[in-house]
C-alpha positions as CSV (number, residue, x, y, z in Angstrom):
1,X,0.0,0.0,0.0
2,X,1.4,3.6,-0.9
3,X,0.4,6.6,1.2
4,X,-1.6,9.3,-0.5
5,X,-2.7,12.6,0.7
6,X,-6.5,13.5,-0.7
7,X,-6.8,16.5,-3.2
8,X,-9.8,17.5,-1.7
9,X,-9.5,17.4,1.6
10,X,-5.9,17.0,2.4
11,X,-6.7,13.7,4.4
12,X,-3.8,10.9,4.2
13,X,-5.2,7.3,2.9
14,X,-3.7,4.4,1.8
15,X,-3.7,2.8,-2.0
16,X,-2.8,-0.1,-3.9
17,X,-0.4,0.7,-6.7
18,X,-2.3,-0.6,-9.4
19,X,-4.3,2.5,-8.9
20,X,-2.4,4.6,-9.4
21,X,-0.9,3.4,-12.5
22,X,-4.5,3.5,-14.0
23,X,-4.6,7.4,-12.5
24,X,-6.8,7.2,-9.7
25,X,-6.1,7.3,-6.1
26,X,-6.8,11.0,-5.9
27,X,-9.6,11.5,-3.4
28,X,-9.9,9.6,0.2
29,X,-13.5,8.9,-0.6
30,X,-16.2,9.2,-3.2
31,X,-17.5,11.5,-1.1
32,X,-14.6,14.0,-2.0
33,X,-14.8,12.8,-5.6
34,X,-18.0,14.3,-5.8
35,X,-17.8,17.6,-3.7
36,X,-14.7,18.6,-6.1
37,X,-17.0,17.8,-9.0
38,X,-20.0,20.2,-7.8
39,X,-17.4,22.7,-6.2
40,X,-15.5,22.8,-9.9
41,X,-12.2,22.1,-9.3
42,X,-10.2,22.8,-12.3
43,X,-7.0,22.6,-13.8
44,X,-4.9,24.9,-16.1
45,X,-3.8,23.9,-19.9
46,X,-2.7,26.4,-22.9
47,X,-4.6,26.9,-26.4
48,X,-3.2,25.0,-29.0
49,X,-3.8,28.1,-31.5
50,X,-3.3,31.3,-29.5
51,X,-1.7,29.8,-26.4
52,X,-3.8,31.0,-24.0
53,X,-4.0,29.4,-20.7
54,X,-7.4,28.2,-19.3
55,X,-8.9,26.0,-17.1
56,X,-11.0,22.9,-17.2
57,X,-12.7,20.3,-15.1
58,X,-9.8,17.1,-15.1
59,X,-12.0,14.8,-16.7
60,X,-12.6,17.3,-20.0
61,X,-10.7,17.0,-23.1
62,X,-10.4,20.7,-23.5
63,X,-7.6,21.3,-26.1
64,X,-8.5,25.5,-27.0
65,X,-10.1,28.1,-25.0
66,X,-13.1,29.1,-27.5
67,X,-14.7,27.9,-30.2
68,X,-13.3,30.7,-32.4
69,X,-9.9,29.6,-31.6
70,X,-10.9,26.0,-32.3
71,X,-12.4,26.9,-35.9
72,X,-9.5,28.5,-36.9
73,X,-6.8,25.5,-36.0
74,X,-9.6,23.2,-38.3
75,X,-9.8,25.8,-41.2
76,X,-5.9,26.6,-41.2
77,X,-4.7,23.0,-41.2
78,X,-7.1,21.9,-44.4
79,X,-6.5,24.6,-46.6
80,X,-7.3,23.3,-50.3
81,X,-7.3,24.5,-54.1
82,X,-10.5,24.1,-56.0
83,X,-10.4,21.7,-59.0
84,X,-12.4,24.2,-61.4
85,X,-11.8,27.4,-60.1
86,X,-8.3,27.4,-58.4
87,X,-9.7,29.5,-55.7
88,X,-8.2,28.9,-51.8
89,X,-11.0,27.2,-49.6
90,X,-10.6,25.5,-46.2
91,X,-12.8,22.0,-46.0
92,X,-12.6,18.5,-45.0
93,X,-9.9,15.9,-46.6
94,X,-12.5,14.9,-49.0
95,X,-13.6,18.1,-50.5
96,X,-12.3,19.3,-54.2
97,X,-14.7,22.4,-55.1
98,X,-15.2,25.9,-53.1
99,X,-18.8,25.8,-53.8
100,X,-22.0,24.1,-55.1
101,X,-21.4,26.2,-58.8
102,X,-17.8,25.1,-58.9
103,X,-18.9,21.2,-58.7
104,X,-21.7,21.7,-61.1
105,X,-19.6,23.3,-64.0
106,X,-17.0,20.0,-63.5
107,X,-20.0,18.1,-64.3
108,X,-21.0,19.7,-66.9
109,X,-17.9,20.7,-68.3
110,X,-17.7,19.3,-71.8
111,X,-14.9,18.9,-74.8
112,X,-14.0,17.4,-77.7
113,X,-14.2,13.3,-77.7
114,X,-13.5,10.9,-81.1
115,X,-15.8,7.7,-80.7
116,X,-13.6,4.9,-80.1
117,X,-15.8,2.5,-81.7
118,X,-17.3,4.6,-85.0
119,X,-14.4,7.3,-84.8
120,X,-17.1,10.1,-84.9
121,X,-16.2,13.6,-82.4
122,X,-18.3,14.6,-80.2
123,X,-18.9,16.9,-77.7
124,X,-19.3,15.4,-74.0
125,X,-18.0,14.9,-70.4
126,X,-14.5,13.9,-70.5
127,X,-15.2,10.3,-68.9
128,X,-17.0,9.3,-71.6
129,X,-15.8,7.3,-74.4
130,X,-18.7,6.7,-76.8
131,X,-21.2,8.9,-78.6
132,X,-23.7,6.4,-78.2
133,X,-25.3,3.4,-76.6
134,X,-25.0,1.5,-79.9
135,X,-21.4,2.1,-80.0
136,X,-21.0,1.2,-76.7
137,X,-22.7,-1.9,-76.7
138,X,-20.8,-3.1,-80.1
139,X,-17.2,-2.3,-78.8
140,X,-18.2,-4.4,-75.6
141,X,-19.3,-7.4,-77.8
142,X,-16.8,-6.9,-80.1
143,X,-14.3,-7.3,-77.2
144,X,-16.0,-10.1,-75.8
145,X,-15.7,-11.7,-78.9
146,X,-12.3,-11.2,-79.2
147,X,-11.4,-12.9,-75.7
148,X,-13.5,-15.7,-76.8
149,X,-11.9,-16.3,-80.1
150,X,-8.5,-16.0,-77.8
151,X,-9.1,-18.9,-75.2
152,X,-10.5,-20.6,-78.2
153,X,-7.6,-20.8,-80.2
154,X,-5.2,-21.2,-76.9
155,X,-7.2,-24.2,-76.0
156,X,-6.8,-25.7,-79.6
157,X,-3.2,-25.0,-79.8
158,X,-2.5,-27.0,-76.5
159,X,-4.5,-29.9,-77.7
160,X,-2.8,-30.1,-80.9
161,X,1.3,-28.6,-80.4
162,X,2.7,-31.0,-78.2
163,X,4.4,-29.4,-75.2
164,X,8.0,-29.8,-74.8
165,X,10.0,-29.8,-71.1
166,X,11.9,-26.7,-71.4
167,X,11.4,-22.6,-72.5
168,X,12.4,-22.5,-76.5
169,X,14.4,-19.7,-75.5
170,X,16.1,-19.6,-72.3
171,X,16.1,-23.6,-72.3
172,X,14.4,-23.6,-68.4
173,X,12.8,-26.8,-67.4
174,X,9.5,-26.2,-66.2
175,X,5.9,-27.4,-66.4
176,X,4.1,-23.7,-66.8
177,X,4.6,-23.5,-70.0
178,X,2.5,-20.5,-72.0
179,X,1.8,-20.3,-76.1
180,X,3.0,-17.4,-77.2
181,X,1.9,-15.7,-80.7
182,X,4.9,-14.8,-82.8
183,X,3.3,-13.1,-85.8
184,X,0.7,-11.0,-83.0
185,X,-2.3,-12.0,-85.5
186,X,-3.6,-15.0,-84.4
187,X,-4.0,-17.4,-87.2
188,X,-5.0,-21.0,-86.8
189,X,-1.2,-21.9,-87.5
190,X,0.5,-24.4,-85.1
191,X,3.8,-22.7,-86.2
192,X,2.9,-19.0,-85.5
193,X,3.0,-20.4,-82.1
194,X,5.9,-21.1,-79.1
195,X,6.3,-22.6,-75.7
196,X,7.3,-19.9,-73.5
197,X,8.4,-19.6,-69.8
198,X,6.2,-16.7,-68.0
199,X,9.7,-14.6,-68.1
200,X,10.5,-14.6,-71.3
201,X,7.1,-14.7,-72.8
202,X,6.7,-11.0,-70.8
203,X,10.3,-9.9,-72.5
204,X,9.1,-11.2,-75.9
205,X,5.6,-9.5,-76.3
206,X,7.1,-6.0,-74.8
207,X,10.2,-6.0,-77.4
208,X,7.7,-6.5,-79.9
209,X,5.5,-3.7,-78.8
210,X,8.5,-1.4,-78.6
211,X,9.9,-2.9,-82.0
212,X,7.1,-2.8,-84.3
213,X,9.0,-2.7,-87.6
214,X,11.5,-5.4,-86.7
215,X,11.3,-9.4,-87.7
216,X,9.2,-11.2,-84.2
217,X,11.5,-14.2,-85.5
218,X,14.9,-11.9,-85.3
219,X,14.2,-11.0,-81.7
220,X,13.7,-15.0,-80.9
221,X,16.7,-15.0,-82.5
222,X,18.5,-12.4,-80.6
223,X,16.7,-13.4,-76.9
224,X,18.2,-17.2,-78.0
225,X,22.3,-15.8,-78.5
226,X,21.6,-13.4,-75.0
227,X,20.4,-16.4,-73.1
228,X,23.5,-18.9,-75.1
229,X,21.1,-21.5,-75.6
230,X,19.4,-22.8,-78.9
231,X,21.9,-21.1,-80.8
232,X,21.9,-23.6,-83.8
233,X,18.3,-23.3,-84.5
């Protein structure tokens, strides 16, 4: 037991130190507890945005000493740029336009758009993408059709090409194997097609979609002499 001397009163009683590492153990009795709560005993603290002292009851979390003071630490710490305007507003985290106007206008701002499905320019918000719901719904099943046609041809390829134990180019022995297009058209032609390891399949496609104008078969060729292995075929 650890000797304490009450706040209220300025009797000495006796505490278990448990209490006070939980910060109580202030007051003899609950009696005192409540006499300082009706008789207001307070204690000082300083404004976090004028740095003003003041005082509050202990169990208060009283961080300024007005609401005016309190407004202005909120407003000064979220000061933001609106996204049509430009203008200086203070707002929450979320908040992108000074006013009702400003958000409208974004909404209704409109430019110049090409169609990517007919090719035809129109005017619209610049999130969209189609002059029409025709359009829209043609590119979507043309695109579906597309991936269909892909795992398609994939599957038949696999059936048909047998699958060899190692990467044609680096010569790794593995089991994930991939079929990777060489001519990038996607004919039903079991020779337009190679067994790739996921590495080199990813170095392949990218050199030829930063090498348009080059040979797909010279840049086999080339990955084949980097790696040093298939260098006779």
């Amino acid at each position: 037991m650890i000797k304490q001397i009450c706040q209220y009163c300025g009797k000495e009683f006796q505490v278990y130190p448990y209490v006070l590492t939980k910060g109580f153990g202030k007051f003899c009795s609950m009696r005192c507890f409540h006499k300082t709560q009706r008789k207001g005993l307070k204690t000082k603290r300083t404004c976090q945005q004028c740095g003003k002292e003041f005082f509050v009851s202990p169990s208060a979390i009283g961080k300024f000493c007005c609401e005016k003071c309190h407004y202005k630490f909120k407003t000064e710490s979220s000061v933001k740029f609106c996204l049509t305007c430009g203008g200086k507003f203070y707002g929450r985290s979320k908040g992108k336009f000074c006013s009702k106007e400003c958000f409208i206008k974004s909404i209704t701002k409109r430019i110049k758009i090409i169609c990517k499905m007919c090719g035809k320019e129109f005017e619209g918000i610049p999130s969209r993408k189609f002059c029409s719901y025709q359009c829209y719904w043609e590119y979507s099943w043309k695109d579906y059709k597309q991936s269909a046609y892909y795992n398609k041809l994939h599957k038949w390829i696999r059936r048909n090409k047998p699958l060899p134990n190692a990467c044609e180019i680096c010569g790794k022995v593995t089991i994930k194997l991939e079929a990777a297009n060489i001519s990038s058209k996607y004919q039903r032609d079991l020779n337009d097609f190679i067994y790739l390891c996921k590495k080199c399949h990813i170095i392949f496609d990218k050199t030829k979609k930063n090498n348009p104008n080059s040979c797909p078969k010279e840049i086999i060729k080339q990955m084949r002499k980097q790696n040093g292995t298939y260098a006779s075929k």
